[in-house]
Each structure stands twice: as structure tokens, then as C-alpha cells.
N, C-alpha and C positions, 0 to 999 in steps of 0.2 A: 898692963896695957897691950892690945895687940899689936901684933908686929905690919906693918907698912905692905900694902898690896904689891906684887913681883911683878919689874916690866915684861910688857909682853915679848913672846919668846922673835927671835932673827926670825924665823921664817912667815908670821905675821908681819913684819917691816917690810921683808921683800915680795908677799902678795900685794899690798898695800900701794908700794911701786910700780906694780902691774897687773894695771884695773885688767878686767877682761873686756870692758868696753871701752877704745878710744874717748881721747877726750874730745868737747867740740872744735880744738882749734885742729884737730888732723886733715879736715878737706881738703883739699887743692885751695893755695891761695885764688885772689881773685882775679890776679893779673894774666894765665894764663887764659881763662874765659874768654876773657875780652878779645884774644888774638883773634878768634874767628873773623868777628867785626871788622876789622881791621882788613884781612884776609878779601873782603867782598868789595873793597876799592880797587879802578883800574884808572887806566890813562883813558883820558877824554876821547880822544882819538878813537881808540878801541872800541871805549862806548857807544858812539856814534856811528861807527860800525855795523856793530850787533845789535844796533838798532833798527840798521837799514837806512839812516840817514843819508849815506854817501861812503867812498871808502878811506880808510885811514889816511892815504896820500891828501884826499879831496879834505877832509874834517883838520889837516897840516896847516891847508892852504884859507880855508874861513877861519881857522884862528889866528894865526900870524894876520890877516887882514882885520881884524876887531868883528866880526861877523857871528861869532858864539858868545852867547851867556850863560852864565851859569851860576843859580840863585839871583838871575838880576845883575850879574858883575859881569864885564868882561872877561870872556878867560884867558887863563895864560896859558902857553904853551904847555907841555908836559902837566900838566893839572891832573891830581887822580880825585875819581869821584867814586860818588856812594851810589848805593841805589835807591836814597829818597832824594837825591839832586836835583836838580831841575834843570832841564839844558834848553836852551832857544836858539834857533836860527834866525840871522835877519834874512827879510826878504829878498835880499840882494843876491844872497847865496841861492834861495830857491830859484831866484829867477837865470842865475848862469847856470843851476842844474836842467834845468828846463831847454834850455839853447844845448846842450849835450844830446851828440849821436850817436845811433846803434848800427851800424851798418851789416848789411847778409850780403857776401859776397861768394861767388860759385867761382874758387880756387882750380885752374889748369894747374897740370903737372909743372914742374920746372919752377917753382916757387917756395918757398919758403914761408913757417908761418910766422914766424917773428924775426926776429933782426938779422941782417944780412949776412953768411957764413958761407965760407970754401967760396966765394965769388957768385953765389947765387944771393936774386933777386929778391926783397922780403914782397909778399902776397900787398901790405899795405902801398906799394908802389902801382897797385891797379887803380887803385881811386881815385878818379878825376870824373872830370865834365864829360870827356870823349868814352868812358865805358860805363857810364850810369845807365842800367836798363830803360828801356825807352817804357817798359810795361810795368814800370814803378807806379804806382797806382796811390804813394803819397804825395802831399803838395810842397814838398820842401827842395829846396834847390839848391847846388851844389858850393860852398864857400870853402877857400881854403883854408880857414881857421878851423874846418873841421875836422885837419889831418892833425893837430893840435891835438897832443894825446891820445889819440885815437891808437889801440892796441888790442889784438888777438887775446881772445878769452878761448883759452885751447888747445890743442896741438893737432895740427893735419900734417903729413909726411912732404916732403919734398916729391915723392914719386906716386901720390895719392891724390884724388879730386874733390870737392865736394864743399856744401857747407863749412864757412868759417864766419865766425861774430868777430867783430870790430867795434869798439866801442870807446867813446870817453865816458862814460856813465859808469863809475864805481861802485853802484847797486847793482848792477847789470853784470858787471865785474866778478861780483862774489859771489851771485848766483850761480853763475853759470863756471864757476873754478874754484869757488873755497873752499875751504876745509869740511864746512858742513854741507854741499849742493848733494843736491839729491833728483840733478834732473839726467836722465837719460839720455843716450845719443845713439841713432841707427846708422847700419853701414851698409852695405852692398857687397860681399867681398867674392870675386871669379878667383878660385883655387882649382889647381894640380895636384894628383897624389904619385906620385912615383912618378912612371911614362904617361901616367893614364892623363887625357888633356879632355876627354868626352866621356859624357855619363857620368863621372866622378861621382856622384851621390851612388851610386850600383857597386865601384869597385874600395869607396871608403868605408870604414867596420864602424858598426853602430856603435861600440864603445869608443871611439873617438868624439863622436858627435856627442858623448856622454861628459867626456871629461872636458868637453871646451866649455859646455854647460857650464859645469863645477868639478873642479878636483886640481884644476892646473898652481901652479904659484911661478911667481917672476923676484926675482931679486930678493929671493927668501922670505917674500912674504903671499901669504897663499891671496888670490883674485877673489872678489867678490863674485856670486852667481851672475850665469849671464844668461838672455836671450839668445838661443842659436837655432835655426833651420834652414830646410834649404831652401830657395827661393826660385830654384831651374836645377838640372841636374849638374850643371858647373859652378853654378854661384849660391856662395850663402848668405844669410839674412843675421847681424848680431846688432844686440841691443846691450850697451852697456852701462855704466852707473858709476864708471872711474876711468882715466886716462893716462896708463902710463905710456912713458917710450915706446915707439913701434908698439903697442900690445897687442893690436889683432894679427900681424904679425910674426912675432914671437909667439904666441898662443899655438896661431895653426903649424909652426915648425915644430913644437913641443909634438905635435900628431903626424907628424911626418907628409902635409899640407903646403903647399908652396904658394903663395899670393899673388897672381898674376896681376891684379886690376883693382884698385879700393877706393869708393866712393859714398862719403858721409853725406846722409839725402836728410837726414831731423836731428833737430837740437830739442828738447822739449817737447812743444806743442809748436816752433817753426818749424816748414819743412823747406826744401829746397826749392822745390815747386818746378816752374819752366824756366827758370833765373839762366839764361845762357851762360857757357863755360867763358870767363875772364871777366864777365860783366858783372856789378851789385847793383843793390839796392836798400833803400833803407826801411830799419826795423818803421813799420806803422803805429800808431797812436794805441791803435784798441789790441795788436799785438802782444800777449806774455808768451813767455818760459814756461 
């Protein structure tokens, strides 16, 4: 009788053990997939936001009041949503966004643009009855509920003139300061270079005028390009697209430039116009940014 077939040899067992193609349970389980999903919920608030609804302070204040829904429910505070949600405002909210002002007010020296510091006056302290431009060419009249929130979207210097926005409106807010704005702002600036106080464009080197362009950095982070020329042979013209501390300022001392006189004349598409110095006026109906 023939003898019994001989197991197959070890090293067939251990190929055997390792296929050369994974099996199908190797993928990624399913759980981590799903994280993305998950990932694209925010708070309501935010939402509403980056909607342009209103701003996160304002979107606080219609939910704590039952004013937002969402899916149909009322929402609750800190809520995070998706983005096939549904959000609704009542009418109620629209219509106090609607009663919200924009004010353009033409900042004197000696002011401040936000709240009160070293003993100086904040800029929101002009606004009254007695210095509303009389050449306000809207039909809305002066109430004190509209100092109510009403806050500088900006920075103007203490020893600087010019356009400053004022606003309760938190679309108006983040336009013109968020993180994503993207609206420019022009300036006037009368500079010094060494002793020279005349002609200054004749005795200042054209690679200065290069690098206020592009090439300067403030606070270790380099400045976005800018707008620069002359505008007379003492004063220059810049157009920027960010705001830091003092930056026109510091910019022109980076070139060895001294700042004699700074007046922001446009925000956007407003300009300063004939707006006399200490007096406003309020943003118009058909007026944007």
C-alpha cells in the first residue's frame, strides 16, 4: 500500500500567513470617515455671522431673546449647526437691525478712537444734536438710543484727522474690520525727511518710495502691498488693505520719513467729502463699502 502524502513543507505555512495582498478588513475603519462630518458644525452665532446676518454679539442677543430658529425650533444658546440647517429670523430682529446706525464722522486731533485713555476724550463723545452736519443730506434725526452700541470700526491716531465709522450694525462691523475685509482705506500723509521740510519728493530716494510699496514688515510680520505716491511734493497719497497700530507711521520711520500731519479722506467707496472737522453725519440708505 502506498505510503501517506507528506505535509506540506514550514515555509508554505508561513507564505500562507502572508498573503501578498491585504485582506478586505485592512481599510481604515469607518469611524474615522465620519470625523470630517462632524468637523463642518459650528456655533450658531458664528453662523450667522459668516452669513452676514448680523454680528456674533448681535446673533447672542436674537437668541437669548427666542428670535432664531433653527429647523423650525427655537434655538438655544451655544447650538452648533451643520450646513444643511436651516436658520430663520423673526421679524422682530430685522426690524431692530433696521433702526441701527452707521455714522461718518470727520475726527479733530485731540481724540481718541475708542474708549477713553491717559485722560483723553473717546471720538464717540462728538455725537449729539449740536454737531450733526447741517449738510446731512439723510432724513433721520438725532435720538439718544443711537449712542447705544454705537462703536469705531478702526483705528485713527489720537494726533491724526479724518474719516472714522461708527456704527451699531454688526454687518457694517465686519465688513469694514474682520478678519476677511477686504476694503481699502486712503490717507493723506505731509512727511519730513531728515531737515528737508520742502520738496521732500526731490530730496527722498526712490528706493524708499519702493519699499513703503512692498518690502517693509512691522511686528515680524511682513505688510501686505500698498498704494503709495506723491500727492504734492510734501505730502503722500497711501492706500491700504490692513490696519495696524500707528502703521503709516511706523512704515514711513522704517525710511527715515517723519509724519507731520495724517488725514484718512476714504473708507471703501465713502469718502470724507466736505464733512467739517468735529462734525458727522450719517451713513445714507443707498451708501456701501
Amino acid at each position: 500500500m502506498p505510503s501517506a502524502k507528506p505535509p506540506a513543507p514550514p515555509s508554505t505555512r508561513l507564505t500562507l500567513r502572508r498573503p501578498a495582498v491585504p485582506p478586505k478588513a485592512a481599510p481604515a475603519p469607518a469611524a474615522p470617515a465620519a470625523a470630517p462630518a462632524a468637523a463642518q458644525t459650528e456655533r450658531l452665532n458664528k453662523r450667522m455671522a459668516g452669513l452676514g446676518l448680523c454680528s456674533r454679539r448681535e446673533a447672542d442677543d436674537w437668541i437669548a431673546r427666542g428670535w432664531v430658529r433653527v429647523n423650525g425650533q427655537v434655538a438655544a444658546m451655544g447650538l452648533q449647526v451643520g450646513p444643511s440647517d436651516r436658520i430663520e429670523v423673526d421679524r422682530q430682529a430685522q426690524g431692530q437691525q433696521q433702526q441701527q446706525v452707521t455714522i461718518l464722522l470727520h475726527k479733530p486731533m485731540g481724540y481718541v478712537s475708542g474708549q477713553a485713555e491717559d485722560g483723553h476724550t473717546p471720538a464717540v463723545a462728538l455725537i449729539g444734536p449740536r454737531t450733526h452736519w447741517k449738510g446731512d443730506a439723510s432724513r433721520l434725526r438725532f435720538a439718544p438710543a443711537q449712542l447705544k452700541g454705537l462703536a469705531p470700526c478702526g483705528r485713527l491716531d489720537i494726533d491724526s484727522v479724518g474719516l472714522l465709522v461708527l456704527t451699531q450694525d454688526g454687518r457694517v462691523a465686519r465688513q469694514l474690520i474682520g478678519e476677511d475685509s477686504g476694503v481699502d482705506k486712503e490717507y493723506l500723509v505731509r512727511v519730513q525727511y531728515g531737515g528737508v521740510a520742502a520738496d521732500v519728493q526731490a530730496a527722498f530716494p526712490r528706493e524708499g518710495l519702493a519699499r513703503l510699496r512692498h518690502g517693509l514688515s512691522l511686528d515680524g510680520q511682513a505688510l501686505k502691498p500698498a498704494q503709495v505716491e506723491w500727492q504734492n511734493p510734501e505730502q503722500l497719497r497711501f492706500v491700504l488693505r490692513e490696519g495696524k497700530k500707528r502703521q503709516i507711521r511706523r512704515m514711513c520711520e522704517l525710511v527715515g520719513l517723519k509724519v507731520v500731519g495724517l488725514k484718512r479722506i476714504r473708507i471703501g467707496r465713502v469718502t470724507l467729502g466736505h464733512l467739517p472737522a468735529g462734525q458727522w453725519r450719517y451713513l445714507g440708505p443707498d451708501e456701501r463699502f
